[in-house]
C-alpha positions in Angstrom: 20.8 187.7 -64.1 20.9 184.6 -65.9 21.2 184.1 -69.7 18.4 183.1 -71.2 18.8 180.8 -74.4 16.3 180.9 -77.8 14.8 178.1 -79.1 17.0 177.8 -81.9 16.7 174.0 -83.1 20.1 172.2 -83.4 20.7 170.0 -86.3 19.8 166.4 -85.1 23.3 165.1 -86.3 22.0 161.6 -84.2 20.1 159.3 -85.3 19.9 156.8 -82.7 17.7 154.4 -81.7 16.7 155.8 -78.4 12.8 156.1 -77.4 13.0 157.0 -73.8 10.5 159.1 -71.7 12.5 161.0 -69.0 9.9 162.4 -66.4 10.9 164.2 -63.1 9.0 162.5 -60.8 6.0 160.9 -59.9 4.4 163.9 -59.0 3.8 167.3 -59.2 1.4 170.3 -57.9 3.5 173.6 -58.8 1.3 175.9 -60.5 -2.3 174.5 -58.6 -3.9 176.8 -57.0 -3.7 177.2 -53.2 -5.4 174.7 -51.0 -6.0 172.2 -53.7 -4.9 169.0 -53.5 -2.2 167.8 -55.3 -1.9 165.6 -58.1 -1.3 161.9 -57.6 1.1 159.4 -58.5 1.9 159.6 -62.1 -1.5 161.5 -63.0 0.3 164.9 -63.7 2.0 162.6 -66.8 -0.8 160.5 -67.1 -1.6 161.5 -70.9 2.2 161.5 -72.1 2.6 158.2 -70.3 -0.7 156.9 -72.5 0.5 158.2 -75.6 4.1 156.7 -75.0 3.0 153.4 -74.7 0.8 153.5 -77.4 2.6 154.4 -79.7 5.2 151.5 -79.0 2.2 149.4 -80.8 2.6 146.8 -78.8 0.1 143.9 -77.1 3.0 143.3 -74.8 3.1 144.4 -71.1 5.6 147.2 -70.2 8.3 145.7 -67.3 8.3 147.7 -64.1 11.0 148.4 -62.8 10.8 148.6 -58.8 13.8 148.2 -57.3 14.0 151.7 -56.3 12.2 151.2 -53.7 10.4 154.6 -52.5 10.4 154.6 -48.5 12.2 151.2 -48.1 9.4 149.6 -49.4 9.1 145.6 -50.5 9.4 145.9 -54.5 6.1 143.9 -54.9 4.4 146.4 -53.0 5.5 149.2 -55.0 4.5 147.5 -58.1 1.0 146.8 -56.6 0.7 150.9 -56.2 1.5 151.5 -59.8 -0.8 148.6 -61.1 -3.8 150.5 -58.5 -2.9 154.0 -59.8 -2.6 153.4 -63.4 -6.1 151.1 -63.5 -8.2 152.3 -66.6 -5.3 153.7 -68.5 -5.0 151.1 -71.0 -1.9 149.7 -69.9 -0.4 146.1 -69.5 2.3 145.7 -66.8 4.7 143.0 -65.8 6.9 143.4 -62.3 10.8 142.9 -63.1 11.7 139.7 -61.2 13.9 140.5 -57.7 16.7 138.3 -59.0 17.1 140.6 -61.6 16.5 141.2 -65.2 18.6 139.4 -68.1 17.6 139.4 -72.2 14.9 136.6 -71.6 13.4 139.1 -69.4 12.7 142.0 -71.8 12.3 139.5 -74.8 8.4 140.1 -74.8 7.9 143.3 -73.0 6.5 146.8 -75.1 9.7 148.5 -73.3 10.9 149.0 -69.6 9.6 151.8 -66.9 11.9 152.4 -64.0 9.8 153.6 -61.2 11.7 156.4 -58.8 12.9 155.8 -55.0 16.7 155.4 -53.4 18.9 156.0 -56.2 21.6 154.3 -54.8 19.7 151.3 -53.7 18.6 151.1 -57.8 21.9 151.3 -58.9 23.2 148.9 -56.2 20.7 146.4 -57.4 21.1 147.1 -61.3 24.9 146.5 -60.5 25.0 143.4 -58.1 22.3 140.9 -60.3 23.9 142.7 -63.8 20.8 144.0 -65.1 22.1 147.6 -65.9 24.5 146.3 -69.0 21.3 144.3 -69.9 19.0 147.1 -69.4 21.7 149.6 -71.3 22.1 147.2 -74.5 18.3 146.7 -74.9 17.2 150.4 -74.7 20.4 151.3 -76.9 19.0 149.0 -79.6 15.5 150.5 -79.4 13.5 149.2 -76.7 11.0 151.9 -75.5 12.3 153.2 -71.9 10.2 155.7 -69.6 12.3 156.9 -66.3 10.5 158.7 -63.0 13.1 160.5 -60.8 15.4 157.7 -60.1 14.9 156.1 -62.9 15.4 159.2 -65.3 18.6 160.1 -63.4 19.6 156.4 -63.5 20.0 157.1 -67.7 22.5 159.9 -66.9 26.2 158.7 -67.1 26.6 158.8 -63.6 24.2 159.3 -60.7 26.8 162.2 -59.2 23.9 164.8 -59.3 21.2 163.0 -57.6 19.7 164.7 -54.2 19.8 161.2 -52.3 21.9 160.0 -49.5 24.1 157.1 -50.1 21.4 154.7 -47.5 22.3 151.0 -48.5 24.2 149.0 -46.0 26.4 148.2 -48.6 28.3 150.7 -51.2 28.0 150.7 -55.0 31.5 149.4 -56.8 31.0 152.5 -58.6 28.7 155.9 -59.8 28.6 154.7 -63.3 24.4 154.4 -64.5 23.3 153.5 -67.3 24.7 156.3 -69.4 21.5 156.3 -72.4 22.2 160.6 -72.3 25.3 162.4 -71.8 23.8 164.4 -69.5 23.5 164.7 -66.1 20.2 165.1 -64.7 19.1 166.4 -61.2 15.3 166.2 -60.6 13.0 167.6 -58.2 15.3 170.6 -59.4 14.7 174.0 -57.2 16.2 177.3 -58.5 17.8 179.8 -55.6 13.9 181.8 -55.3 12.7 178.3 -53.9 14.1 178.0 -51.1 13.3 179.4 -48.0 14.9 183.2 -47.5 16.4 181.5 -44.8 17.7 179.2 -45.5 22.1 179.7 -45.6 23.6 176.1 -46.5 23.9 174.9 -50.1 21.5 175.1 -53.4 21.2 172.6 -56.3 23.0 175.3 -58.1 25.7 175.6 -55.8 25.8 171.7 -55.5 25.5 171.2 -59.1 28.2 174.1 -59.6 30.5 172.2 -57.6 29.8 169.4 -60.3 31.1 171.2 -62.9 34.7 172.4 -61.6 35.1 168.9 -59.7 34.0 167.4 -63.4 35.0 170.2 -66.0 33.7 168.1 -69.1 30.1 167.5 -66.9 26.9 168.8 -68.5 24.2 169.1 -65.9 20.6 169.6 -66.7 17.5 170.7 -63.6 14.4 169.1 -64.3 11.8 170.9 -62.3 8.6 168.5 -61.5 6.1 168.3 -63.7 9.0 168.2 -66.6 10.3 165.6 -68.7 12.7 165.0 -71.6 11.5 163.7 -74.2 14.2 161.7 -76.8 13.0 160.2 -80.0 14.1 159.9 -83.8 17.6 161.5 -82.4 16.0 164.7 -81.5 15.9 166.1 -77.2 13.0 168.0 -76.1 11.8 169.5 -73.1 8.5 169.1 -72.2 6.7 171.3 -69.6 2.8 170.2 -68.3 0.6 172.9 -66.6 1.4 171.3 -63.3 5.1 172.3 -63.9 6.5 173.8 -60.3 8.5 176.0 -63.4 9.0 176.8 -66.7 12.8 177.6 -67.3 15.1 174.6 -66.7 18.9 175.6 -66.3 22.0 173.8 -68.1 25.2 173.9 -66.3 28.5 173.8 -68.1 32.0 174.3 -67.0 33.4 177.7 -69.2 36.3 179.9 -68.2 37.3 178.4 -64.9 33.8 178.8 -63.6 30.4 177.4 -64.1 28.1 179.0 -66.3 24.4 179.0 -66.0 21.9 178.9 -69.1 18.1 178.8 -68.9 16.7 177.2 -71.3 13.2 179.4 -71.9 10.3 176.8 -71.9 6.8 176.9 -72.5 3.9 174.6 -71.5 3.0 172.1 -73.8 5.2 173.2 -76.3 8.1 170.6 -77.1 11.4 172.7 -76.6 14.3 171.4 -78.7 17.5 171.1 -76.3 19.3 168.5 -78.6 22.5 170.5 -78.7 23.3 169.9 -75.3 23.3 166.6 -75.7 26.2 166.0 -78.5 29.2 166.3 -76.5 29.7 162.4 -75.2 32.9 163.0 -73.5 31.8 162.8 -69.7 29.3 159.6 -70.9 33.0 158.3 -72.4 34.8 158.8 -69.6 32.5 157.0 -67.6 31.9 154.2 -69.8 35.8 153.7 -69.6 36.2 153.5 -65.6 33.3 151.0 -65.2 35.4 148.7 -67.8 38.2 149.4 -66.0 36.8 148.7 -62.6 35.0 145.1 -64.1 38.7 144.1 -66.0 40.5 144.4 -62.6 37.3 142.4 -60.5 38.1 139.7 -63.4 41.7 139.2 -63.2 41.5 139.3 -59.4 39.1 136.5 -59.5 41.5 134.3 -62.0 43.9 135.3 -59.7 42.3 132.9 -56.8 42.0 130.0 -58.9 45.7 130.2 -61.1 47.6 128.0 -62.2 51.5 129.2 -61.7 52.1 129.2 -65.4 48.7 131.7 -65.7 50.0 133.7 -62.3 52.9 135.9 -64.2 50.3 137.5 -67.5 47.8 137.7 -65.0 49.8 139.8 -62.1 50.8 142.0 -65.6 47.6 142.5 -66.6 46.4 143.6 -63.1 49.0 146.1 -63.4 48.2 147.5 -66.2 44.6 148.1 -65.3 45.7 149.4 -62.3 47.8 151.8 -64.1 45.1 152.7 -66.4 43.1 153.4 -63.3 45.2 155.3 -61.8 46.4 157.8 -65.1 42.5 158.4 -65.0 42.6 160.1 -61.6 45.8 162.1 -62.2 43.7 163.4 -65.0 40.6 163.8 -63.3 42.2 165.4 -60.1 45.7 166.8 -61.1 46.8 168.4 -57.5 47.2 164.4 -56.5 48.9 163.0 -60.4 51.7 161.8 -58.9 50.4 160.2 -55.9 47.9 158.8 -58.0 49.9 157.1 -60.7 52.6 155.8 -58.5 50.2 153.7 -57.1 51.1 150.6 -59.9 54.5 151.5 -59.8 57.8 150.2 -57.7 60.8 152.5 -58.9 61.8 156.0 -59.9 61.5 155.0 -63.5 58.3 153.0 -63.5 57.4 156.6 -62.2 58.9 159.0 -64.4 56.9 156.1 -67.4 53.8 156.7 -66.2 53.6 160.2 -65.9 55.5 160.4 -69.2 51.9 158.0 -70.4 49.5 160.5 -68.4 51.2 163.7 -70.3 50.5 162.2 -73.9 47.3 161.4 -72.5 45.6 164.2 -71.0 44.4 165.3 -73.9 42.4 162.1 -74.8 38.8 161.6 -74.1 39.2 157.7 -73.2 42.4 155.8 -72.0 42.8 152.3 -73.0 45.0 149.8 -72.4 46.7 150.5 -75.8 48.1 152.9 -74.2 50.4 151.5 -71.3 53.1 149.2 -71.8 53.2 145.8 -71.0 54.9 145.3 -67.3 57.9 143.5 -67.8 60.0 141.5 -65.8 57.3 140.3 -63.1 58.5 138.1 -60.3 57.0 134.1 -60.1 54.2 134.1 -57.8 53.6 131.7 -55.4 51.2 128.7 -56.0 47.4 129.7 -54.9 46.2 128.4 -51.5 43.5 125.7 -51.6 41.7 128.3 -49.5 41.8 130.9 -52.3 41.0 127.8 -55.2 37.9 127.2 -52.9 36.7 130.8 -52.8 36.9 130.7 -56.6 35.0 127.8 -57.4 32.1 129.0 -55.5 32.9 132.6 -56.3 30.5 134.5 -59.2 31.4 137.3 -61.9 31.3 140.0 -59.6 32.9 138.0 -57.0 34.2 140.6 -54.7 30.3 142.4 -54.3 29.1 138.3 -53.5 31.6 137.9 -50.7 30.4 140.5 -48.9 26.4 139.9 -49.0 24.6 137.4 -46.9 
């Protein structure tokens, strides 16, 4: 049997800014009674929704967020639904615009609600028009934020816990979300008595168990529908509604060279203070770190096309030395494959036996920067660029290499 954990309230050691509304889903009918009908979209939060916005006290409209995009739906549609649904609740919305959102945007909005869908398809689109580092600053710095499935697992570090299928025709440059919580969320959660006796393939625990060997630093949390977390004034509760499908949330850890399960021993309508779980930012860190990673080599590969021969020789040494920062983070994320992975930057038996020599004084560190590696000596005179390549540059934007490949 699992653990299960007191209510013991944590110190609230942080003080941030965040106001954020993390809900489940949309909807929720787990303790109705048989045969009734179920709840509709949003009602089941409808009060805590009310009270939210209120008590931004704000005459500004919220900004919906629909670029999730429930069953492949048009994003105006989708906001259309939630303006129908929420009618006589009080509350002013404005749709995010489909060429994304930038600081203009949220400059006279109460705060942001991202509606749930195709995680992957939000994140792709949060990504490609740059609206998640927007979206990420604002909230960070106060702005009120309430998240529905894909948008509450959206505020996770990374979305590597989410239930969806990677559907978009094209693939996210990375997992990285918006990283508001150093936890990883998986809603819709189902504990092992859910599922049908049955059924023999995998569970969200053994799915989410996975997550925490593959990711030893990983904190995972289930959110059953009809849940929420609730983060204000630096404090993390739970909240559970009467339409809850249960009661007892589990947090996932990596302990002794296994996961270890926690339930955390709710109550309806009583707020239940979780904020411990939440202090360790390592994961969030780490994550944090590759996405700057991934964006510093995107840049240098676009100065790259348009470089003069005097710029080509710091350039080719910076490239290398974000690809060697990219690839000490694999060895230490995956340490069966370290010296496959950081010989990738590397052309000799030395450059080798440097790296891993860097990877060794590293492994214990939370982040790697480029601090870290040595400058790349000794780098050969490129070749002048091809008007071909100056061409693609000029018309090429910041995230060049995701714009080449979209119609």
């Amino acid at each position: 049997m699992p653990d299960i954990e007191s209510n013991a309230a944590a110190p609230d050691a942080n003080q941030s800014k965040l106001n954020l509304l993390l809900l489940s889903g949309s909807k929720a009918a787990g303790n109705l009674p048989v045969g009734s009908d179920p709840l509709g979209f949003l009602e089941w939060s409808k009060d805590w929704i009310q009270k939210f916005v209120a008590e931004t006290n704000s005459t500004n409209p919220f900004l919906f967020v629909p670029y999730a995009r429930p069953d492949g739906m048009p994003e105006n549609d989708y906001f259309e639904i939630l303006k129908a649904k929420t009618a006589g609740w009080g509350i002013s919305w404005k749709c995010a615009p489909p060429e994304g959102i930038t600081k203009e945007t949220l400059q006279k909005v109460a705060g942001i609600f991202i509606g749930g869908g195709q995680t992957f398809k939000l994140l792709d689109k949060l990504q490609y028009t740059h609206s998640k580092e927007v979206i990420r600053d604002a909230v960070n710095a106060g702005l009120p934020y309430i998240g529905s499935s894909a948008g509450t697992i959206i505020a996770s570090p990374t979305i590597k816990t989410v239930n969806d299928m990677p559907c978009p025709p094209t693939n996210t440059p990375d997992l990285v979300a918006l990283g508001l919580v150093p936890v990883q969320f998986n809603c819709h959660y189902l504990n092992n008595d859910m599922h049908d006796p049955l059924h023999r393939g995998e569970t969200r625990d053994t799915r989410l168990f996975e997550g925490s060997a593959f990711n030893p630093k990983m904190i995972s949390m289930g959110l059953f529908e009809g849940t929420a977390l609730r983060v204000v004034n630096g404090s993390y509760n739970i909240w559970s509604s009467k339409a809850a499908r249960a009661i007892i949330p589990p947090v996932i850890t990596w302990g002794d060279k296994k996961a270890e399960r926690v339930e955390l021993k709710c109550k309806v309508d009583e707020p239940y203070n979780v904020t411990k779980y939440f202090q360790d930012t390592s994961f969030l860190q780490e994550a944090l770190a590759e996405e700057k990673e991934r964006k510093d080599k995107e840049r240098i590969e676009k100065a790259l096309l348009s470089a003069s021969e005097a710029e080509y020789p710091k350039l080719i040494a910076d490239l290398r030395n974000v690809m060697q920062l990219i690839a000490l983070r694999k060895a230490k994320m995956n340490p069966e494959v370290a010296a496959a992975s950081v010989a990738t930057p590397a052309e000799s038996k030395e450059d080798v036996a440097s790296t891993l020599t860097i990877s060794k004084k590293l492994s214990q560190s939370p982040v790697i920067s480029s601090a870290d590696v040595e400058s790349v000596a000794d780098v050969p005179a490129p070749t002048k660029p091809t008007p071909e390549a100056v061409a693609v540059a000029a018309i090429a934007p910041d995230d060049y290499s995701r714009q080449i490949r979209r119609p």
